[in-house]
PQR file with spaces between the fields and no chain letter, atoms N, CA, C, O and H, PARSE charges and radii, in Angstrom:
ATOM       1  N    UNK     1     111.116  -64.358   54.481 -0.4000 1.5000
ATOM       2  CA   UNK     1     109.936  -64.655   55.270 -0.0000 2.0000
ATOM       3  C    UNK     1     108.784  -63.772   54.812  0.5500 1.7000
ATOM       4  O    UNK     1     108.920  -62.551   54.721 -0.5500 1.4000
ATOM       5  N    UNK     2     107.254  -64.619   54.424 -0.4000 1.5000
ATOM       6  CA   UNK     2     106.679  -63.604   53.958 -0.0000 2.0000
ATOM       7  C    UNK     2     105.658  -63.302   55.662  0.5500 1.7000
ATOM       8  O    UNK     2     105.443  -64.008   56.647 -0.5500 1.4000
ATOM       9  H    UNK     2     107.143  -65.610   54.497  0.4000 1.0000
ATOM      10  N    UNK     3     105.155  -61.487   55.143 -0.4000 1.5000
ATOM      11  CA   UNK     3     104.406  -61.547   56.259 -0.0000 2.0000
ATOM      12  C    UNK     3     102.855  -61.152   55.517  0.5500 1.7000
ATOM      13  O    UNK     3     102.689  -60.793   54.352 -0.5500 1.4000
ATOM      14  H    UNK     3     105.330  -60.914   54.342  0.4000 1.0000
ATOM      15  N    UNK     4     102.085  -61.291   56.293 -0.4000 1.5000
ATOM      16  CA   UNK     4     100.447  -60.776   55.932 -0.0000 2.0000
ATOM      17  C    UNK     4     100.070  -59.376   56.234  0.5500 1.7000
ATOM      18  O    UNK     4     100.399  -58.603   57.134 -0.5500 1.4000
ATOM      19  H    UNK     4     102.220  -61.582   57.240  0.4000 1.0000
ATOM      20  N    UNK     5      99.264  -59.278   55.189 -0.4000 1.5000
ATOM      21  CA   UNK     5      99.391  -57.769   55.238 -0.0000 2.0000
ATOM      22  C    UNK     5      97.767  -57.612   55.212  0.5500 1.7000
ATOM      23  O    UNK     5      97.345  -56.751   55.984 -0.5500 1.4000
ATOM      24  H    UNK     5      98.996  -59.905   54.458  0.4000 1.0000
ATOM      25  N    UNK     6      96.893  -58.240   54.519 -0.4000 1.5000
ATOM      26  CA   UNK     6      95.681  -58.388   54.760 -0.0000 2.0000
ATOM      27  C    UNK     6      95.020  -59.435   55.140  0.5500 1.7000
ATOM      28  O    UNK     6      95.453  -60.473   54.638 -0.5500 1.4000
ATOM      29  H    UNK     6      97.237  -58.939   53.892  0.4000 1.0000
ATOM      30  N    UNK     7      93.748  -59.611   56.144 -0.4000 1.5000
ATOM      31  CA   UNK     7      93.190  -60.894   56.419 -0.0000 2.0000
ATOM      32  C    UNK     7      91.876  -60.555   56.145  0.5500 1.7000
ATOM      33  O    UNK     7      91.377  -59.447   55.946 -0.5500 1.4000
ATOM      34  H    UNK     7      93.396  -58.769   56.552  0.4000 1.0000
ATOM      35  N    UNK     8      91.194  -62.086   56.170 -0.4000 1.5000
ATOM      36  CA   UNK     8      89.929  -61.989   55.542 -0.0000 2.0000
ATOM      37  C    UNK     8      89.459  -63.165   56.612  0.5500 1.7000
ATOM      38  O    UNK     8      90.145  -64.186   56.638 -0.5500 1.4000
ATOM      39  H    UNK     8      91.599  -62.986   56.332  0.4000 1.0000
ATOM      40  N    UNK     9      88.376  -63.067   57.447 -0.4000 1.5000
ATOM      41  CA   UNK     9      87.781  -64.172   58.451 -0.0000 2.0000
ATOM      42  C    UNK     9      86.512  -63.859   57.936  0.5500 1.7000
ATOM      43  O    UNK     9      86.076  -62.711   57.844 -0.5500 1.4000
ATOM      44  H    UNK     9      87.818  -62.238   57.425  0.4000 1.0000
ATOM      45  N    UNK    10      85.691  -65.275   57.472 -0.4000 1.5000
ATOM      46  CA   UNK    10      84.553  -66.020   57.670 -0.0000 2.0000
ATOM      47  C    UNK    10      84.186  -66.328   59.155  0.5500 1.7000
ATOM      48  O    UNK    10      84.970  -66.964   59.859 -0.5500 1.4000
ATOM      49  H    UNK    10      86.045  -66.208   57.547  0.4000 1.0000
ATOM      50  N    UNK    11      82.803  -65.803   59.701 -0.4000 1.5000
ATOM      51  CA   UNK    11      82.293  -66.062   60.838 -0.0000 2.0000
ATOM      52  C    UNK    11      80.962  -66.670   60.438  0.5500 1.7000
ATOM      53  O    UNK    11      80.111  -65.959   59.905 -0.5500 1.4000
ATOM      54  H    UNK    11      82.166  -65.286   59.128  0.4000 1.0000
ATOM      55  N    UNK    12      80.718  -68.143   60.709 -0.4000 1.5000
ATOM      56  CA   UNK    12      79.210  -68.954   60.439 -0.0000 2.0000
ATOM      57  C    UNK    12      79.166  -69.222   61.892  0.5500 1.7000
ATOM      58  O    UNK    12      79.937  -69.443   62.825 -0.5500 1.4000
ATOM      59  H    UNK    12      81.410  -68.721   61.143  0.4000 1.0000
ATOM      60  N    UNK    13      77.554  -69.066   61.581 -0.4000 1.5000
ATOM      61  CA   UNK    13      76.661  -69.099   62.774 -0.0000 2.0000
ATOM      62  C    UNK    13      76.803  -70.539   63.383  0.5500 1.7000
ATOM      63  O    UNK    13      75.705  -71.080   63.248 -0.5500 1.4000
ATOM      64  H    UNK    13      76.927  -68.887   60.822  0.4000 1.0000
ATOM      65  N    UNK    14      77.565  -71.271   63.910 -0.4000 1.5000
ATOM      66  CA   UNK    14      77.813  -72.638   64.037 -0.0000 2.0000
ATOM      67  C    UNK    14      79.388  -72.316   65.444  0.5500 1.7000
ATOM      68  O    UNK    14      80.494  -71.807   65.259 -0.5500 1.4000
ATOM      69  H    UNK    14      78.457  -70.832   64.019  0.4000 1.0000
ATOM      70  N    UNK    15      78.752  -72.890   66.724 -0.4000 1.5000
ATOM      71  CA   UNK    15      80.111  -72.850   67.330 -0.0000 2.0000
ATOM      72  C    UNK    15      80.691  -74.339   67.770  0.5500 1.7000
ATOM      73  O    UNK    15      80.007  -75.175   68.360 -0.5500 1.4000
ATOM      74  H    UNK    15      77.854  -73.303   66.874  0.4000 1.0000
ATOM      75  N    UNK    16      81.712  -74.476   67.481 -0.4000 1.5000
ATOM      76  CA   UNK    16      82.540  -75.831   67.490 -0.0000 2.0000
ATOM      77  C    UNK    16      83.845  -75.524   69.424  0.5500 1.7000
ATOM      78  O    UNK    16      83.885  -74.573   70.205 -0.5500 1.4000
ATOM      79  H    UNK    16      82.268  -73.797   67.001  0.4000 1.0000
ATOM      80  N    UNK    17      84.309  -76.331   69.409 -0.4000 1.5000
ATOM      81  CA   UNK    17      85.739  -75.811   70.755 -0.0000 2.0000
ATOM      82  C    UNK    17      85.650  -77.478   71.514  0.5500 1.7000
ATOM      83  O    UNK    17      85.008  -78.528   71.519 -0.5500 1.4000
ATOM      84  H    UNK    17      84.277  -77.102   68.774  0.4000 1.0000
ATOM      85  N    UNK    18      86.626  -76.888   72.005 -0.4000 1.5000
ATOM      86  CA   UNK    18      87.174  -77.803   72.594 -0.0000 2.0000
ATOM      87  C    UNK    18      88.704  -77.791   73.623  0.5500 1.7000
ATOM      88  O    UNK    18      89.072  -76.625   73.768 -0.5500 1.4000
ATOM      89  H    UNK    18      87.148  -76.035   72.001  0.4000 1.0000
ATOM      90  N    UNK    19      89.432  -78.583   74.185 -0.4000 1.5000
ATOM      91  CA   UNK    19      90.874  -77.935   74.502 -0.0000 2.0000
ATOM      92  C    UNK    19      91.672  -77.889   73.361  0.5500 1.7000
ATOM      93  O    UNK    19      92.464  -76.968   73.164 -0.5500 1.4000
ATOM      94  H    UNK    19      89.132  -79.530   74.067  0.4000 1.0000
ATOM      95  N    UNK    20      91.456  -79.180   72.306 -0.4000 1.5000
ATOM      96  CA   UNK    20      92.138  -79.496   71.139 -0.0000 2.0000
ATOM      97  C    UNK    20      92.032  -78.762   70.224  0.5500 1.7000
ATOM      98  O    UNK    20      92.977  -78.615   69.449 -0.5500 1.4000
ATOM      99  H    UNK    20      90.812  -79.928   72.466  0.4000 1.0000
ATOM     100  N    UNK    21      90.819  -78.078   70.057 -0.4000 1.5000
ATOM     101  CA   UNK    21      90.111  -77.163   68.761 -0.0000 2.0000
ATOM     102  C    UNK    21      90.926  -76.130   68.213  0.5500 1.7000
ATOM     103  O    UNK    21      91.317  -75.154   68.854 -0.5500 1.4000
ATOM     104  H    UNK    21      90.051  -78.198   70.687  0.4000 1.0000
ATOM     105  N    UNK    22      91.297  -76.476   66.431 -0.4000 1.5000
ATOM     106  CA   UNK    22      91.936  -74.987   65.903 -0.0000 2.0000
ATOM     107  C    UNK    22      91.384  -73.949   66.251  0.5500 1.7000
ATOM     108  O    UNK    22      90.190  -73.901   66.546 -0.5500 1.4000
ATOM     109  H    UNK    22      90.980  -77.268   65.911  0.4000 1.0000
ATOM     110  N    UNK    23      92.354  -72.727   66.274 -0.4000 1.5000
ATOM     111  CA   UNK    23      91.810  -71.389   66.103 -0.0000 2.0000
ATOM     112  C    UNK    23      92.244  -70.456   65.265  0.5500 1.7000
ATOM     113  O    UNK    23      93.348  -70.456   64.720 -0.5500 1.4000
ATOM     114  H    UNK    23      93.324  -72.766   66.035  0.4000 1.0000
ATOM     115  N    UNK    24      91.340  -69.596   65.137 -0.4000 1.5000
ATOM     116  CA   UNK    24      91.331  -68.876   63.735 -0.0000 2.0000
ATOM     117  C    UNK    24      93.437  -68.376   63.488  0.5500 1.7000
ATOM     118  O    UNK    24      93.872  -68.364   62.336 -0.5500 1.4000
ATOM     119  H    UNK    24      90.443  -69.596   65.580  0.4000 1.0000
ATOM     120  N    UNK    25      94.240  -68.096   64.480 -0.4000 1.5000
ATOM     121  CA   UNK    25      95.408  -67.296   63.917 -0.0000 2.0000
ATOM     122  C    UNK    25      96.177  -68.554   64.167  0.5500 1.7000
ATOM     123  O    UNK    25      97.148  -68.647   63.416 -0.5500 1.4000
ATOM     124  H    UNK    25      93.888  -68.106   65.416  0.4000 1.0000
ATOM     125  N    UNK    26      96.003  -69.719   65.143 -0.4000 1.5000
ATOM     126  CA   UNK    26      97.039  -70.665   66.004 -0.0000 2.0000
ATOM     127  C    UNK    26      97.633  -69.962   67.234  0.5500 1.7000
ATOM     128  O    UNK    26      97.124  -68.958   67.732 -0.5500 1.4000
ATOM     129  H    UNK    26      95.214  -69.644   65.753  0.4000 1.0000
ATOM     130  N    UNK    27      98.625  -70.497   67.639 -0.4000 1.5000
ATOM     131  CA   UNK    27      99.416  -70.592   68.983 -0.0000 2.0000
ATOM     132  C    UNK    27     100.650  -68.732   68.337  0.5500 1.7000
ATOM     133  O    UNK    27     101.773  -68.774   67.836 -0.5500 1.4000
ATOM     134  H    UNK    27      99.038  -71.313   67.234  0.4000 1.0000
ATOM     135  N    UNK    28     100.020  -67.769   68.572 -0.4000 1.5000
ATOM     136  CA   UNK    28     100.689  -66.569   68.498 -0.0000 2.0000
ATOM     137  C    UNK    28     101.289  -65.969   69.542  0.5500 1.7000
ATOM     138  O    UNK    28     102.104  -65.047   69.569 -0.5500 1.4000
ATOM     139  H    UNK    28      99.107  -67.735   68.979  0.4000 1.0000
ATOM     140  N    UNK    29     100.578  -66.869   70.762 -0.4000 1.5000
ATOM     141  CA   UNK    29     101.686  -66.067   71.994 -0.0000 2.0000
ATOM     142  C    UNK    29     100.821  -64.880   72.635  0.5500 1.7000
ATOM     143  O    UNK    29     101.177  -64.619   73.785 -0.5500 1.4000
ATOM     144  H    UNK    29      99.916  -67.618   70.740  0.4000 1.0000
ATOM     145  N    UNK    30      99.669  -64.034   72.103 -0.4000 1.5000
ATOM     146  CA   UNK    30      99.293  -62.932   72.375 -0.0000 2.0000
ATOM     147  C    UNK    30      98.283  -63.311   73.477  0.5500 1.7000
ATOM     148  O    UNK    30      97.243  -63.876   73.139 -0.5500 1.4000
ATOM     149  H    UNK    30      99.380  -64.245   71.169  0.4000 1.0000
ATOM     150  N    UNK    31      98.535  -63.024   74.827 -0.4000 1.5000
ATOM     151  CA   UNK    31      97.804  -63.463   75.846 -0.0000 2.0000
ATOM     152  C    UNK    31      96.764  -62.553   76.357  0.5500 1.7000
ATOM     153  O    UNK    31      95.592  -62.740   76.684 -0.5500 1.4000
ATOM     154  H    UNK    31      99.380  -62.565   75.101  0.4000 1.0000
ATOM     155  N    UNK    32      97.803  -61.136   76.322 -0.4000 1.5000
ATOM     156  CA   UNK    32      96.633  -59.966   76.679 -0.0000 2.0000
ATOM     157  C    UNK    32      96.491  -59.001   75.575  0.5500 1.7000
ATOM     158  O    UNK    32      97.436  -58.663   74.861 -0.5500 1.4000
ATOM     159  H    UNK    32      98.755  -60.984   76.056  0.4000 1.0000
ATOM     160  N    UNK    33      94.915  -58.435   75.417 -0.4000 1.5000
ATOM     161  CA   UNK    33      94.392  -57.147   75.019 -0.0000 2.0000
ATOM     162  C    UNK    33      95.630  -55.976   74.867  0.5500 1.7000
ATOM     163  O    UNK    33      95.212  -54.822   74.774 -0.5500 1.4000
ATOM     164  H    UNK    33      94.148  -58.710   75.997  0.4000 1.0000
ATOM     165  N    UNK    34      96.360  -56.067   74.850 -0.4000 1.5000
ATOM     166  CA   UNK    34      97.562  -55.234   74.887 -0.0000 2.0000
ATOM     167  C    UNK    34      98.552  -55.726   74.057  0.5500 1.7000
ATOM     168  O    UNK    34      99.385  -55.048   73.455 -0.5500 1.4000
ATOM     169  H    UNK    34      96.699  -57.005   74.925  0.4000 1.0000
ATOM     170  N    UNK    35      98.450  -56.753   74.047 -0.4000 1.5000
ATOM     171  CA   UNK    35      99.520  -57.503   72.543 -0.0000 2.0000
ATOM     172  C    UNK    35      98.759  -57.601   71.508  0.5500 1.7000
ATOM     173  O    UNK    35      99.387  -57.609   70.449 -0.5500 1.4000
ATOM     174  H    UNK    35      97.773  -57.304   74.536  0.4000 1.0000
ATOM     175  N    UNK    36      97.502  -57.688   71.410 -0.4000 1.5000
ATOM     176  CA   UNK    36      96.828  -58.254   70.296 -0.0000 2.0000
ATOM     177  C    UNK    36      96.911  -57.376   68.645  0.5500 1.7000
ATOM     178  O    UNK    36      96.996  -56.156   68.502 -0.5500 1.4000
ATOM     179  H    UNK    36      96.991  -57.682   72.270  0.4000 1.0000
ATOM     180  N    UNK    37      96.879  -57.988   67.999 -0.4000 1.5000
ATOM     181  CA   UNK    37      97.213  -57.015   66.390 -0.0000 2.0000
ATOM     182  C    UNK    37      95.928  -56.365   66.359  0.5500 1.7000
ATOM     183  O    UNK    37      94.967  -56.793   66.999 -0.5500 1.4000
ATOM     184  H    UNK    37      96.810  -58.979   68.116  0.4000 1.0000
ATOM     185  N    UNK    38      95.888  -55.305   65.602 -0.4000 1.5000
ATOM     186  CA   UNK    38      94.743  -54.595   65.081 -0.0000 2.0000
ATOM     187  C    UNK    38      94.686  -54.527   63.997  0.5500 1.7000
ATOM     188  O    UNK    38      95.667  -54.365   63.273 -0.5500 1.4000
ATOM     189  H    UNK    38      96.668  -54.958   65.082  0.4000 1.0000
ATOM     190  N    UNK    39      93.314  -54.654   63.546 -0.4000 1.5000
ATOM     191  CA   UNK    39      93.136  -54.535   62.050 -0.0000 2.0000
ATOM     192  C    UNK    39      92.748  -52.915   62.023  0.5500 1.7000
ATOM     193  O    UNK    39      92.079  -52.258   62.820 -0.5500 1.4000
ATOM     194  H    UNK    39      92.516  -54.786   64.135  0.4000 1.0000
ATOM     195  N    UNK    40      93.288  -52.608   61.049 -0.4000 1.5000
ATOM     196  CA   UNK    40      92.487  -51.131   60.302 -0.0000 2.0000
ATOM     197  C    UNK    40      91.654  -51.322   58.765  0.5500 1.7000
ATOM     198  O    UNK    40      91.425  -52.425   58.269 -0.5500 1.4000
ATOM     199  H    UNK    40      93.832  -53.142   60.402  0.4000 1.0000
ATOM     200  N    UNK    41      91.251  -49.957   58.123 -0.4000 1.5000
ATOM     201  CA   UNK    41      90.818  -50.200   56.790 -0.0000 2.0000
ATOM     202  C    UNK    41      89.302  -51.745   56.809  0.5500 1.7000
ATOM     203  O    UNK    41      88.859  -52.312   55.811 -0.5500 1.4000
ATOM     204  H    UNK    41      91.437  -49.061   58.526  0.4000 1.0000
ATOM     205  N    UNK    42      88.862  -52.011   58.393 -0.4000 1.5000
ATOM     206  CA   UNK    42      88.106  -52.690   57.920 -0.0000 2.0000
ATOM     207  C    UNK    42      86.298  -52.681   56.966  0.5500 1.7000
ATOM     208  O    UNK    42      85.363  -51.885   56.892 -0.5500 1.4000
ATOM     209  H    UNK    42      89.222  -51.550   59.204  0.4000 1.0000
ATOM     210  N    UNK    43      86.573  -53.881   56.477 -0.4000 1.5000
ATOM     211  CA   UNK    43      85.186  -54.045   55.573 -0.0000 2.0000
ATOM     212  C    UNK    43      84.494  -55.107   56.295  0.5500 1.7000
ATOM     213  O    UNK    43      85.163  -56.094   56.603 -0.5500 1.4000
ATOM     214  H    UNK    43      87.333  -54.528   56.538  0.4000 1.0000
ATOM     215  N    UNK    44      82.926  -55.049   56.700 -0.4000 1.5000
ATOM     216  CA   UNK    44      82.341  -55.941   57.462 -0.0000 2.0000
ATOM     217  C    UNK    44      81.082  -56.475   55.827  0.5500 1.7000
ATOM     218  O    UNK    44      81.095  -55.444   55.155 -0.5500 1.4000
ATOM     219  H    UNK    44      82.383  -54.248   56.450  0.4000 1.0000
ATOM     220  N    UNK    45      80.511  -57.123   55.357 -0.4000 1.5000
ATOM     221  CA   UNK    45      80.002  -57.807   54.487 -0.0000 2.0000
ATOM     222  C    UNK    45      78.888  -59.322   55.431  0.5500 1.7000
ATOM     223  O    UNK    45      79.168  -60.053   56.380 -0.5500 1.4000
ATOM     224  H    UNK    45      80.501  -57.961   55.903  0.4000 1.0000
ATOM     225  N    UNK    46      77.408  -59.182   54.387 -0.4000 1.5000
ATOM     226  CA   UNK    46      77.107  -60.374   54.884 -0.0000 2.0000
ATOM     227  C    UNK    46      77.156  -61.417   53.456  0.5500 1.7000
ATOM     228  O    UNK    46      76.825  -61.048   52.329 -0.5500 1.4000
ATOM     229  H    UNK    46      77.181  -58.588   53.615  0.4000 1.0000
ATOM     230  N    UNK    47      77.621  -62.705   53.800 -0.4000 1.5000
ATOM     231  CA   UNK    47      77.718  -63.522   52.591 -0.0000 2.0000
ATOM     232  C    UNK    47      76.403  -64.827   53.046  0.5500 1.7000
ATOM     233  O    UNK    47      76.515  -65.804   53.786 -0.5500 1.4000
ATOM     234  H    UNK    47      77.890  -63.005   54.716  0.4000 1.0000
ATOM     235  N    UNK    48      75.527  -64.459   52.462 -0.4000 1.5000
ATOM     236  CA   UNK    48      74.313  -65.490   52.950 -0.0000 2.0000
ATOM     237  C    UNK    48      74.343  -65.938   54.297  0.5500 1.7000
ATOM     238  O    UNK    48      74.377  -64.851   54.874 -0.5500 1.4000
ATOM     239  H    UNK    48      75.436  -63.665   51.861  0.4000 1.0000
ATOM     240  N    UNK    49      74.354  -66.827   55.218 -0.4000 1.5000
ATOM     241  CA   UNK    49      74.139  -66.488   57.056 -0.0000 2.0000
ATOM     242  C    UNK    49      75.880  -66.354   56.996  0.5500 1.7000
ATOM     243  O    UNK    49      76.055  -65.883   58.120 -0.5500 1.4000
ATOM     244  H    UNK    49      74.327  -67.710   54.750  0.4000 1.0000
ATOM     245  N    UNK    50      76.909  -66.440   56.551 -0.4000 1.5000
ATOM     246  CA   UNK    50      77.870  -66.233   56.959 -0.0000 2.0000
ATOM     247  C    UNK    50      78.084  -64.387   57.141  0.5500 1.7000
ATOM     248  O    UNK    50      77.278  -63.492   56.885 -0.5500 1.4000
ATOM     249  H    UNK    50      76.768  -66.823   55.638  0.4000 1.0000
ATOM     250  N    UNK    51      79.675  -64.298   57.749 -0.4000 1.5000
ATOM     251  CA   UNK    51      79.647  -62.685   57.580 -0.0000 2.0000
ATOM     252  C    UNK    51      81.378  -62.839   57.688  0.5500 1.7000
ATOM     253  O    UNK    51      82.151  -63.564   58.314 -0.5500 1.4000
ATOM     254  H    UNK    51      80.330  -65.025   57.958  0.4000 1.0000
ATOM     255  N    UNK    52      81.534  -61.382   56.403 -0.4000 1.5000
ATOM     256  CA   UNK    52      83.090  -61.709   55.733 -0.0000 2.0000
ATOM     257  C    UNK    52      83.609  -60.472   56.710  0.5500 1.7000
ATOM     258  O    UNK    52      82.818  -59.531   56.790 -0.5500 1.4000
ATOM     259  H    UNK    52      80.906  -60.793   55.895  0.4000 1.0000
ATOM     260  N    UNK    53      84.451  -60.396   57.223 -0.4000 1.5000
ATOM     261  CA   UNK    53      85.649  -59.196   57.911 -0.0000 2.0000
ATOM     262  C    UNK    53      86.698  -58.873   57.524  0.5500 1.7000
ATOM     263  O    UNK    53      87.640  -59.467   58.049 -0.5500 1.4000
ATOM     264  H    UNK    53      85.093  -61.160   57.158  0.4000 1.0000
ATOM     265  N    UNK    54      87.026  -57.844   56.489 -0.4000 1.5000
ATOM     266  CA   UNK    54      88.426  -57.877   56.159 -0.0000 2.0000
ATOM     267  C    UNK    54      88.792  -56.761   56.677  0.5500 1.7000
ATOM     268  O    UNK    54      87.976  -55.853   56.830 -0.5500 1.4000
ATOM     269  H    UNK    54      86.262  -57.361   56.063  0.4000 1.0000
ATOM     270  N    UNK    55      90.478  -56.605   57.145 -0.4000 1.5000
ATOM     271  CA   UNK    55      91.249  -55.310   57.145 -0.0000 2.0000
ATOM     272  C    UNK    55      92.832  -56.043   57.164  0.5500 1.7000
ATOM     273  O    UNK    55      93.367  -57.150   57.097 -0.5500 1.4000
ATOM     274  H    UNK    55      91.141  -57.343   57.020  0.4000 1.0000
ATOM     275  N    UNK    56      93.191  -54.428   57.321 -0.4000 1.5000
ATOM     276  CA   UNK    56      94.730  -54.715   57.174 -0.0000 2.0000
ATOM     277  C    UNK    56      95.597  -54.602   58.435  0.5500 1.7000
ATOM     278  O    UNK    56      95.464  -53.776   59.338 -0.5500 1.4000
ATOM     279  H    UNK    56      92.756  -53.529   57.376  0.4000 1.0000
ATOM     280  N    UNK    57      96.151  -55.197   58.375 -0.4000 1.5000
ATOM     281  CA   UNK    57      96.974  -55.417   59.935 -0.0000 2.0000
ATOM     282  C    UNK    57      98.267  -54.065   59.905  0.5500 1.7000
ATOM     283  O    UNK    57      99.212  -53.839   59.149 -0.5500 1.4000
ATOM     284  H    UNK    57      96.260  -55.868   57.641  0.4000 1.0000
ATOM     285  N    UNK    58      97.676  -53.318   61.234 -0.4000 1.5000
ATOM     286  CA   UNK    58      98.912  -51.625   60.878 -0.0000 2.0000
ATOM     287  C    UNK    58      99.852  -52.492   61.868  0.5500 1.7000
ATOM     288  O    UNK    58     100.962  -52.071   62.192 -0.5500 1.4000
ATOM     289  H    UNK    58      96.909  -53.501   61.848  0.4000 1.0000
């Protein structure tokens, strides 16, 4: 099983939703602020109106 060790999210100025609507990780189960993963080592970047976020998940 592989796991991720780094992520990289694109945020454009454009908001989409819905009940149906993907989301950025899917159905992970993490309901509260207390489960949620943390990134460390992050890099914030602007890529023309978009903006890049990377770190590594400790």
């Amino acid at each position: 099983m592989a796991t991720i060790q780094k992520m990289m999210a694109f945020i454009a100025p454009k908001i989409i939703g819905g009940i149906y609507a993907s989301t950025l990780v899917g159905d992970l189960d993490l309901t509260a602020m207390t489960d949620a993963l943390q990134l460390k080592g992050i890099e914030v970047q602007a890529i023309a109106e978009d903006i890049l976020i990377e770190g590594y998940l400790s």
